[in-house]
C-alpha positions as a LaTeX table, in Angstrom:
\begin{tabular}{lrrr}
\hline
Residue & $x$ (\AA) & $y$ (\AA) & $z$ (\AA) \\
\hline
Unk1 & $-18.08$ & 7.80 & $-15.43$ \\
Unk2 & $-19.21$ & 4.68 & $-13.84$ \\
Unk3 & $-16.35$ & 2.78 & $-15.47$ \\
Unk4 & $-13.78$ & 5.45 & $-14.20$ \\
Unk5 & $-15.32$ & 5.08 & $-10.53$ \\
Unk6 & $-15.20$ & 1.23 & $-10.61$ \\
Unk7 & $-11.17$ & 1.08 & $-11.76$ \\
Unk8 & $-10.94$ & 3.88 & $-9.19$ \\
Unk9 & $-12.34$ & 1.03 & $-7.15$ \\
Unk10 & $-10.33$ & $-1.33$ & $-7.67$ \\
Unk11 & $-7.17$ & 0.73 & $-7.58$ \\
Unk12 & $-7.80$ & 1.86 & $-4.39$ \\
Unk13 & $-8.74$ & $-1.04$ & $-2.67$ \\
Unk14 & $-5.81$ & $-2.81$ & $-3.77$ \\
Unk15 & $-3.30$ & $-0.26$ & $-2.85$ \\
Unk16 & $-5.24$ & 0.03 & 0.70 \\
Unk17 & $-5.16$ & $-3.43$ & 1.16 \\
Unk18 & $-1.53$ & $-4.48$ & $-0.20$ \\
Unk19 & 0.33 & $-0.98$ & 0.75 \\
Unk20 & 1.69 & $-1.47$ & $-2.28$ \\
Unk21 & 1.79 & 0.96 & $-5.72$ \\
Unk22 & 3.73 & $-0.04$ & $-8.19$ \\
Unk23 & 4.24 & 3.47 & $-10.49$ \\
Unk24 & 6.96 & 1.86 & $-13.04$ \\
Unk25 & 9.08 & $-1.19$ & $-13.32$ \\
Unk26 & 11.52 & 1.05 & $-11.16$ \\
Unk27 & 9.18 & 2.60 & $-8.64$ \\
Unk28 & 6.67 & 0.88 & $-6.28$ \\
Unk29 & 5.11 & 3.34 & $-3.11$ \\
Unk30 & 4.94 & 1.44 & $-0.09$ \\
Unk31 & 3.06 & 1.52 & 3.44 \\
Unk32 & 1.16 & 4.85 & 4.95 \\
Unk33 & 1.68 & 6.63 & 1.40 \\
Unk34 & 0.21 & 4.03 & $-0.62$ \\
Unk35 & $-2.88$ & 3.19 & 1.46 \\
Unk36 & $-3.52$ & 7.28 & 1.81 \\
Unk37 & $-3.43$ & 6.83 & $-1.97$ \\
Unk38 & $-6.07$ & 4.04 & $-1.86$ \\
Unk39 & $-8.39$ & 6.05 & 0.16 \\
Unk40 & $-8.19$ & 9.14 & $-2.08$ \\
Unk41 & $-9.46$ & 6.39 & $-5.25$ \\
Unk42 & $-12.20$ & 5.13 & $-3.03$ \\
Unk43 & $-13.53$ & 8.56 & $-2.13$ \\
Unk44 & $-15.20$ & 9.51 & $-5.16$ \\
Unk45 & $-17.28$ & 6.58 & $-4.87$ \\
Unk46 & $-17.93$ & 6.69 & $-1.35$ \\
Unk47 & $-19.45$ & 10.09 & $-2.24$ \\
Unk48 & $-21.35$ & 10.02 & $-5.16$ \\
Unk49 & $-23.04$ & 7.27 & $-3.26$ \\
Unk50 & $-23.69$ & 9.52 & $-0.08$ \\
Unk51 & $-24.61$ & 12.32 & $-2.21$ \\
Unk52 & $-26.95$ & 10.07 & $-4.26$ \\
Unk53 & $-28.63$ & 8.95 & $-0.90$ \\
Unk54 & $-29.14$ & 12.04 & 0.41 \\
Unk55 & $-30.63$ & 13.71 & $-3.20$ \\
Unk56 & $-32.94$ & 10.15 & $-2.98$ \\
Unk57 & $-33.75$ & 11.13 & 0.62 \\
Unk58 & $-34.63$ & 15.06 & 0.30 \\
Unk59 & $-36.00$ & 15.58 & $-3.24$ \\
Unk60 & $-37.46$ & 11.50 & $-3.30$ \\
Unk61 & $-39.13$ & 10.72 & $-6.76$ \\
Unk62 & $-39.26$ & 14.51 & $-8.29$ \\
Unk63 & $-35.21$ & 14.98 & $-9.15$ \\
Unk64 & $-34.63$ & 17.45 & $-11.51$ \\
Unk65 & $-32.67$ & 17.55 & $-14.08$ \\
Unk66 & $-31.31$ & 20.21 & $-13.25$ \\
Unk67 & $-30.05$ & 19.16 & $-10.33$ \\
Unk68 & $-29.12$ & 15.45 & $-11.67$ \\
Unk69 & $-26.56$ & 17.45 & $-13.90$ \\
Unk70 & $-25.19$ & 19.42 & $-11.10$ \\
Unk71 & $-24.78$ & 16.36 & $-9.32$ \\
Unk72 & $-22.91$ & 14.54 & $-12.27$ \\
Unk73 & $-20.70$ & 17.97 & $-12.89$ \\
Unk74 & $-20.09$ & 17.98 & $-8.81$ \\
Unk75 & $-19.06$ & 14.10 & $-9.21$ \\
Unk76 & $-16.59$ & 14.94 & $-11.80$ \\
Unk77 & $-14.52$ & 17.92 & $-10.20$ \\
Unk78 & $-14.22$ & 15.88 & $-7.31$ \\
Unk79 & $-13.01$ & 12.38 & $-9.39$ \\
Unk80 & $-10.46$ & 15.04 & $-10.84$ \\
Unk81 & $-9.39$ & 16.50 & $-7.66$ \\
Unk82 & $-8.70$ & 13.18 & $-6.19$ \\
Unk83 & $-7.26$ & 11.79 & $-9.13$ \\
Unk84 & $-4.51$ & 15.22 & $-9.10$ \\
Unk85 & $-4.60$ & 14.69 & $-5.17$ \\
Unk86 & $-3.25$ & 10.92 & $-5.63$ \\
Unk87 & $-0.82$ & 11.83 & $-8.78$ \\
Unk88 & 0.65 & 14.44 & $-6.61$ \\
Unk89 & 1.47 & 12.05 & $-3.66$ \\
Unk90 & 3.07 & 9.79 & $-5.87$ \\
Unk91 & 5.10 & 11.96 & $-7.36$ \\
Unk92 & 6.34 & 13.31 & $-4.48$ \\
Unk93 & 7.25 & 10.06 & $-3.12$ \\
Unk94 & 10.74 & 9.58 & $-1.12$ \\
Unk95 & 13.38 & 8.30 & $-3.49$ \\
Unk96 & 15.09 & 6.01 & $-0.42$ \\
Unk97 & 15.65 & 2.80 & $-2.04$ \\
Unk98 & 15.47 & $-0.27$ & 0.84 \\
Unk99 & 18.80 & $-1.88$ & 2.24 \\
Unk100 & 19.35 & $-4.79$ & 1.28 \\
Unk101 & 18.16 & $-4.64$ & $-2.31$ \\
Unk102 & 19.49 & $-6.81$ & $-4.62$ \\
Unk103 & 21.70 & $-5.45$ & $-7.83$ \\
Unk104 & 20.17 & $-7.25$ & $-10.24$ \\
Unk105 & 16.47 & $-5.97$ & $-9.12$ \\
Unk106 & 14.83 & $-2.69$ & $-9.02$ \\
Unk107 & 14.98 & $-1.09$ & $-5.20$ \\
Unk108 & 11.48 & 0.16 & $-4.39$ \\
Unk109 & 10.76 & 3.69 & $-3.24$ \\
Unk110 & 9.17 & 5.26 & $-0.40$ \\
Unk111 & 10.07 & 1.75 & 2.19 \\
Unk112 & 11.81 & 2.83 & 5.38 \\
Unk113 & 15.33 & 1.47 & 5.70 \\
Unk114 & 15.59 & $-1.69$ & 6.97 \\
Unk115 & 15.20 & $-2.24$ & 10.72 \\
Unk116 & 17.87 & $-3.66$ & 13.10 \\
Unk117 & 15.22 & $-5.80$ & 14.60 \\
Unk118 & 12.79 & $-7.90$ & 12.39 \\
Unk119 & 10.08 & $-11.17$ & 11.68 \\
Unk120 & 10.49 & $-14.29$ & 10.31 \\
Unk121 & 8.94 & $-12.61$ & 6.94 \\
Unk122 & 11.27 & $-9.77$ & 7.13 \\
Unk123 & 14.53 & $-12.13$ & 7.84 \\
Unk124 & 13.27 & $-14.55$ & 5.09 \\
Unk125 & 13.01 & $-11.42$ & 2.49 \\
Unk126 & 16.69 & $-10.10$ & 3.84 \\
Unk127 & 18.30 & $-13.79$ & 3.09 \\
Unk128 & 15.91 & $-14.30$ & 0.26 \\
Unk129 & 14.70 & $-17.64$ & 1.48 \\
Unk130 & 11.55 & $-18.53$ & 2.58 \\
Unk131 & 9.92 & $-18.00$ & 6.05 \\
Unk132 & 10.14 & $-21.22$ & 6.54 \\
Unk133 & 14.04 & $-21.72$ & 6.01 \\
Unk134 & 13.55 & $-19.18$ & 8.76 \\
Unk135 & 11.98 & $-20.68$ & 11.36 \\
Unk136 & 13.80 & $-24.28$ & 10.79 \\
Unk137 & 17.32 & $-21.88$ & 11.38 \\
Unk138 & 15.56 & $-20.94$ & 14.37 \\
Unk139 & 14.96 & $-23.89$ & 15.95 \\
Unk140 & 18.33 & $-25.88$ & 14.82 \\
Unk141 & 19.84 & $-22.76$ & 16.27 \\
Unk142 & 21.74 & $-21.30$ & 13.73 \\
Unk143 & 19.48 & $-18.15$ & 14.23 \\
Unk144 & 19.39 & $-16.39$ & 17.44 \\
Unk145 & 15.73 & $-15.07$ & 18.02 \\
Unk146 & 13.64 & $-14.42$ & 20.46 \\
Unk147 & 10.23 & $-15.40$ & 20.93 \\
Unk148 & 7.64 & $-12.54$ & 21.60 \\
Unk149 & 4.03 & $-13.76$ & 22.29 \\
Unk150 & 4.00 & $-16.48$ & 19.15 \\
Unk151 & 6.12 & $-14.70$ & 16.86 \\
Unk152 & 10.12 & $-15.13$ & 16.98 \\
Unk153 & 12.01 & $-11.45$ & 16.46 \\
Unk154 & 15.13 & $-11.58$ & 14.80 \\
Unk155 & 18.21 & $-9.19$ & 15.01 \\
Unk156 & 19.75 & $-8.19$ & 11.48 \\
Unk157 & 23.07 & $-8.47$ & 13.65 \\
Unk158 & 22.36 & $-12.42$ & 14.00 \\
Unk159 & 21.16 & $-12.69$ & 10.12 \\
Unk160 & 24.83 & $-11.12$ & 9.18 \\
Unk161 & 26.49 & $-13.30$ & 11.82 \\
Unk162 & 24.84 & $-16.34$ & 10.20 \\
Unk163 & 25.77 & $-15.10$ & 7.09 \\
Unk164 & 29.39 & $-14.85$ & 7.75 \\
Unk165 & 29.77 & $-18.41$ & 9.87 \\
Unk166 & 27.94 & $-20.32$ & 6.45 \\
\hline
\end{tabular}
């Protein structure tokens, strides 16, 4: 069980912390549905170790085992009701591939479509250059942006526009 919990672990915190699930080579879940997925992995953990604590804290050396094993069973219904809780989301994911996708790669599902307004890191995946490239299009001016605080914005009108003057 504690091997389960642990790759539960690290599932969950990597999906939290990318936003990104990749189900198949076809399939990846993106953004608010992938982190919600993250947190269901971590929560078995997160409570076993609060239930653990507060077992330690009431009944201190004299646990039964009686109550050890309804513990353990307790811990297992809810690993499995998580574990059906996170299959179910991402099942149910949104089939919306993303604009912009390439033919010759898989489109990921579950992204929002892409936005008319965007970063440096958005324009340099939507011209498939680097955000660098970006920024030195910027400031030659063969990118219109506008600078917001110390980040540019960039308009996917002035991305096609460059596109079509190249």
């Amino acid at each position: 069980m504690i091997i389960c919990e642990a790759l539960f672990l690290i599932f969950g915190l990597y999906a939290l912390l990318t936003g990104r699930i990749r189900i198949s080579g076809k399939r990846t879940i993106v953004g608010t549905r992938a982190r919600t997925i993250g947190l269901l992995l971590i929560a078995p953990l997160i409570f076993g170790f609060c239930g653990g604590m507060y077992v330690g804290a009431t009944q201190g050396s004299a646990i039964r085992d009686s109550s050890l094993s309804d513990l353990v069973l307790l811990e297992v219904v809810v690993m499995s009701c998580t574990l059906l809780a996170a299959l179910g989301l991402s099942l149910t994911a949104p089939e919306t591939p993303v604009v912009g996708t390439p033919s010759n790669s898989f489109p990921v599902y579950g992204a929002p479509s892409l936005s008319t307004v965007m970063t440096v890191q958005e324009a340099a995946d939507y011209l498939r250059v680097t955000p660098a490239e970006v920024s030195q299009l910027i400031e030659t001016g063969q990118i219109i942006a506008r600078q917001i605080g110390m980040e540019y914005r960039i308009s996917k009108q002035s991305l096609d526009n460059f596109l079509t003057m190249r």
